[in-house]
C-alpha positions in Angstrom: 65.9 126.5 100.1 67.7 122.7 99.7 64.8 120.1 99.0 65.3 117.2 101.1 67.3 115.0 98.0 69.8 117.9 97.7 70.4 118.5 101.6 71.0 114.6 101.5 73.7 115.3 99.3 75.3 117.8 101.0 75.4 116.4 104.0 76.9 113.4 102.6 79.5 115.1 100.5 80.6 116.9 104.1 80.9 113.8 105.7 83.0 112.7 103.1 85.1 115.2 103.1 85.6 115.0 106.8 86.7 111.2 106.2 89.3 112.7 103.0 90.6 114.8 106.1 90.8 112.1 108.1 92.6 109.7 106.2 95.0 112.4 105.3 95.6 113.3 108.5 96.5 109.6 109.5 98.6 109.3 106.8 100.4 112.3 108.5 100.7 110.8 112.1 102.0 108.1 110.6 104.7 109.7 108.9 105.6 111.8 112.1 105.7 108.0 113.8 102.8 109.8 116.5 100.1 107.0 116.1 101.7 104.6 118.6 101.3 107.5 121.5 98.3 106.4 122.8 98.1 102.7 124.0 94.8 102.7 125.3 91.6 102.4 123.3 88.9 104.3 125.5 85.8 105.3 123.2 84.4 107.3 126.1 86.9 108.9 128.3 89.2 108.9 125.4 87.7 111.9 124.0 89.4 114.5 126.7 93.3 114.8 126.5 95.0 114.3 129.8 95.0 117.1 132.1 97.3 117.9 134.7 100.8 117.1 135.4 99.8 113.7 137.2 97.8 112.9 134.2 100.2 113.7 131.2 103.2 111.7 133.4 101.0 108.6 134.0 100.1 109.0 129.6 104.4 109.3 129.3 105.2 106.3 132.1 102.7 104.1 129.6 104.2 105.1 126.4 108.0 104.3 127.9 107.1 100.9 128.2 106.1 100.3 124.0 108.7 98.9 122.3 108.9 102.1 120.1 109.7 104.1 122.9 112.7 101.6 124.3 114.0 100.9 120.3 113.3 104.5 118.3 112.8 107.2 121.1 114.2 106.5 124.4 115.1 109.5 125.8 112.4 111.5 124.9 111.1 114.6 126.7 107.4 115.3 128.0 107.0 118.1 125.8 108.4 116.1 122.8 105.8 113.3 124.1 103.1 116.1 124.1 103.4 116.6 120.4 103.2 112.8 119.4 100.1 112.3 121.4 98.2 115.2 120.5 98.7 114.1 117.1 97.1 110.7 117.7 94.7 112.5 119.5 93.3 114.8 116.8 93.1 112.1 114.7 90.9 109.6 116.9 89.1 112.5 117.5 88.0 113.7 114.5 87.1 110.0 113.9 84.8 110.5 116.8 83.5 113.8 115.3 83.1 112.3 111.2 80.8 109.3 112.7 78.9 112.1 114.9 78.5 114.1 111.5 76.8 110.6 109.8 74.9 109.4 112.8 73.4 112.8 114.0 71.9 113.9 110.9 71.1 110.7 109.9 69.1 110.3 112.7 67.3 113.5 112.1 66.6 112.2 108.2 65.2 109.8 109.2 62.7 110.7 111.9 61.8 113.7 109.7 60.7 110.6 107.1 63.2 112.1 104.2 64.8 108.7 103.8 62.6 106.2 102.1 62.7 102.5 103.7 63.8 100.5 101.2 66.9 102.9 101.5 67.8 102.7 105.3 70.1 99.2 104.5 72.7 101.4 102.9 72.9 104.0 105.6 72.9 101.0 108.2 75.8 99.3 106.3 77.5 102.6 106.3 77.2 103.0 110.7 78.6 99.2 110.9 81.3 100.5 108.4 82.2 103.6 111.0 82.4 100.9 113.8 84.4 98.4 112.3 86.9 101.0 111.1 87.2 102.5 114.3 87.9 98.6 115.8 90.6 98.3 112.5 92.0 101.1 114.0 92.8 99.9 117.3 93.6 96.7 116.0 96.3 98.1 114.0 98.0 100.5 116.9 98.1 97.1 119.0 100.0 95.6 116.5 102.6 98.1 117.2 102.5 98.2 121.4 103.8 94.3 122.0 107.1 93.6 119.6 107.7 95.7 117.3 107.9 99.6 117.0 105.7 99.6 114.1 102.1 98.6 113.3 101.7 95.5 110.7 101.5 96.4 107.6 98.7 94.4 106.7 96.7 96.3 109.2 97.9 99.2 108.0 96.3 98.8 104.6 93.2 97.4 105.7 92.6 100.3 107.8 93.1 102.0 105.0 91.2 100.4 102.9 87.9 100.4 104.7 88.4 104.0 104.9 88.2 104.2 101.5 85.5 101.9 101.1 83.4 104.1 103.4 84.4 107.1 101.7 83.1 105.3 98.3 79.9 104.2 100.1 79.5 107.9 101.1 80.0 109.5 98.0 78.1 106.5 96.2 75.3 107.4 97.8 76.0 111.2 97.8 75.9 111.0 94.2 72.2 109.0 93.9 70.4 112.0 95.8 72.3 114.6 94.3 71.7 113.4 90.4 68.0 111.9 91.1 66.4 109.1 89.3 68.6 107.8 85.9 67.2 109.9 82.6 65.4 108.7 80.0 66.0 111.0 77.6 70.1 110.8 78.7 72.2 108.8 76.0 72.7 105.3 76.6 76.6 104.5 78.0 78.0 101.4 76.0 79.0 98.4 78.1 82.3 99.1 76.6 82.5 102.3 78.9 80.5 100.7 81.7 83.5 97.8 81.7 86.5 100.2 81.3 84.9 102.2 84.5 84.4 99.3 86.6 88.4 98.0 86.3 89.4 101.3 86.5 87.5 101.9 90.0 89.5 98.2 90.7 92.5 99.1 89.7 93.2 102.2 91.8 91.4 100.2 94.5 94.2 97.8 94.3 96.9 100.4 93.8 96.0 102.1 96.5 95.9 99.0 98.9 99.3 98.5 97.6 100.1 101.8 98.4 99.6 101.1 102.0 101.3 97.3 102.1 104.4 100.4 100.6 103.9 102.5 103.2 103.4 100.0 106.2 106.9 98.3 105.0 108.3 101.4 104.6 109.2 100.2 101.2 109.2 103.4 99.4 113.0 104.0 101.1 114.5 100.8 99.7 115.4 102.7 96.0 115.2 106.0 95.3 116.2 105.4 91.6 113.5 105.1 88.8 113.2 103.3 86.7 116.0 101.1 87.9 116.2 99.5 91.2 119.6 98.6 92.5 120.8 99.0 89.3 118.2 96.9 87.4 114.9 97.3 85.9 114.0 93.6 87.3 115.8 93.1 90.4 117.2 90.4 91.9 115.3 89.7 95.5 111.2 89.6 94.0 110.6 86.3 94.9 112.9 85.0 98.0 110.2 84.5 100.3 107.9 80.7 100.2 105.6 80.1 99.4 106.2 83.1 96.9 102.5 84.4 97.1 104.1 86.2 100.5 106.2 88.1 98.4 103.3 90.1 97.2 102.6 91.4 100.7 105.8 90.8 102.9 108.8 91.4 100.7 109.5 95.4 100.9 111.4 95.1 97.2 108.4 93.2 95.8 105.7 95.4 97.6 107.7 98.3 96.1 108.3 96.8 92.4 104.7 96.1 92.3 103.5 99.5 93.7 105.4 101.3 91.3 104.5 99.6 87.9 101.1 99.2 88.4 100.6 102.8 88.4 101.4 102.7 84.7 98.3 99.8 84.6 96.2 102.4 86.1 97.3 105.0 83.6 96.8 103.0 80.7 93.0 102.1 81.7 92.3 105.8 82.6 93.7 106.8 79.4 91.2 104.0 77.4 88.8 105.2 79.2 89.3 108.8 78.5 89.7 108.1 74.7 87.1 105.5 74.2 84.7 108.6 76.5 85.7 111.1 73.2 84.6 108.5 70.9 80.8 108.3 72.5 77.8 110.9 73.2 77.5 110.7 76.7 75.7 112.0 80.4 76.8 114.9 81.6 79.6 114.6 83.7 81.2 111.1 82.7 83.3 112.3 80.4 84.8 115.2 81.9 85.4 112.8 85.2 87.3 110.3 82.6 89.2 112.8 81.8 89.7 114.5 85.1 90.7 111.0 86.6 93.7 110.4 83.0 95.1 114.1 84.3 94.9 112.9 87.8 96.6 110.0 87.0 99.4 111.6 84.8 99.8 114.0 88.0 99.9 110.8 90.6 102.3 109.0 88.5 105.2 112.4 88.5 105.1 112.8 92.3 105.0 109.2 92.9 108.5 109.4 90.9 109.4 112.3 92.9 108.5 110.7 96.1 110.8 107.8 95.5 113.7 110.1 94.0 113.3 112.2 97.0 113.6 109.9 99.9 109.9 109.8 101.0 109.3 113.5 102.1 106.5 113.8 104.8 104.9 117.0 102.5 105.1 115.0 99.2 104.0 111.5 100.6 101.0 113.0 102.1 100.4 115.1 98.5 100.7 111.3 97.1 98.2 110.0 99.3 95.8 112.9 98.5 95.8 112.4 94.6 95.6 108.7 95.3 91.9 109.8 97.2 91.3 112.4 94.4 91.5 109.9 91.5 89.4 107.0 93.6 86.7 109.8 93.7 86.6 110.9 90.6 87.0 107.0 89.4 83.6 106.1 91.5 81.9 109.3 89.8 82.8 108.3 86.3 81.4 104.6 87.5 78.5 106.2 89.3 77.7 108.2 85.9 77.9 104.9 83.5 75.5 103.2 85.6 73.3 105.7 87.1 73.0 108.1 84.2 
């Protein structure tokens, strides 16, 4: 039978996986343009689709009067509607059912006295996390329902973002009950190592933020050439917005340049990291994750290639997103490692 430390972990791990899933899966309604379906934000009643004619027609009039549904899809069928909203719908509600998964058992921990005090803070911070994420979320689809058929960007990748950042806080945790206490008799990790883990965790932080300023501009569809774009390796166009700082988040063909070549940033600290990890005796598991997260990386980097080469396929963007969550996990274990050990 689980002690109490290791059911902690598993239980965490699970809810992190559910909120992988779920960040996939929103990655996908996106890229099926479903998550504007639903205009309403009802926490309650919003967990039951509609049902009955009357019900799915009054769902449709609403939609017909978004601006995606007048510019991109006017003309659309109740059935094709159907498949848009149930998309949107899965997705909020297995948002509903990851923050049931945290809160339930939590709750249960924690009258059953397995969670220490001094500890509760960091589960706490993790409900408010769930809340404001589910409030990013509805913040971002509104962005999409008054001018334009798409949600801001910048939404976009802040709801993405604080996904992340919960997934990190979950796993963070995850990985305190499921090593224990640090090890004495463990060998000491250099600061060196500590330092190349923490800008590593950083950089695919920032990459993958980036990733979703890419994805929110629909930048990834301006050149499908690599390493060129239109024709050069610098092109013209980086810095025609003012003040120019706005480039970095507005301008599709900066967002895009910067996307790209920061991968290679991210590759050259997880390969540091990997051979600076061969050079040192060190905790179990630390340098298998550096490695794990160079191979990642080397992976990421060839589809992320392929993606642009490709046109953006839904399959392959989605795959892109997934190794983007596989290396930030592995990152956060190789940081958890160098300090926890």
């Amino acid at each position: 039978m689980l002690n109490k430390n290791k059911s902690i972990a598993l239980w965490l791990f699970v809810v992190s996986a559910l909120i992988v899933f779920m960040v996939i899966f929103g990655g996908w309604v996106r890229l099926t343009r479903s998550g504007l379906s639903i205009v309403e934000w009802n926490v309650v009643t919003g967990i039951l689709p509609p049902i009955g004619t009357e019900a799915w027609t009054d769902a449709f009039h609403k939609y017909q009067q978004t601006p995606e549904y007048i510019r991109v899809n006017a003309g659309m069928k109740l059935d094709e509607f159907r498949f848009i909203y149930y998309m949107e719908y899965t997705h909020r509600l297995l948002g509903r059912i990851t923050g049931l998964a945290f809160v339930v058992p939590l709750f249960l921990f924690i009258t059953r006295g397995a969670i220490p005090i001094p500890r509760l803070p960091a589960f706490a911070a993790v409900g408010l996390l769930f809340a404001l994420q589910g409030l990013l979320g509805w913040l971002m689809v509104q962005s999409g329902l008054v001018d334009q058929p798409h949600v801001d960007h910048l939404r976009l990748s802040l709801h993405l973002s604080t996904a992340l950042l919960l997934l990190c806080c979950c796993l963070w945790l995850a990985f305190g009950y499921a090593f224990g206490q640090p090890d004495p008799e463990q060998p000491r990790v250099s600061s060196r190592i500590r330092r190349l883990s923490v800008a590593l965790l950083i950089a695919v932080g920032l990459q993958i933020f980036a990733g979703g300023l890419v994805a929110g501009l629909r930048a990834g569809l301006i050149s499908n050439t690599f390493p060129m774009m239109f024709g050069q390796l610098v092109p013209d166009g980086l810095w025609r917005l003012h003040p120019w700082l706005l480039n970095h988040l507005d301008n599709p063909a900066t967002v895009h340049f910067q996307h790209r070549w920061f991968a290679f940033v991210v590759l050259i600290l997880a390969t540091v990291l990997m051979l600076r990890a061969r050079l040192e005796i060190l905790p179990s598991y630390l340098r298998p994750a550096a490695t794990s997260a160079l191979h990642l990386t080397l992976i990421q980097v060839l589809i992320g290639i392929g993606v642009i080469a490709m046109h953006v396929p839904t399959w392959m963007a989605s795959l892109h997103q997934a190794i983007g969550i596989a290396i930030l996990s592995v990152s956060l274990l190789v940081c958890h490692r160098a300090f926890r050990a």
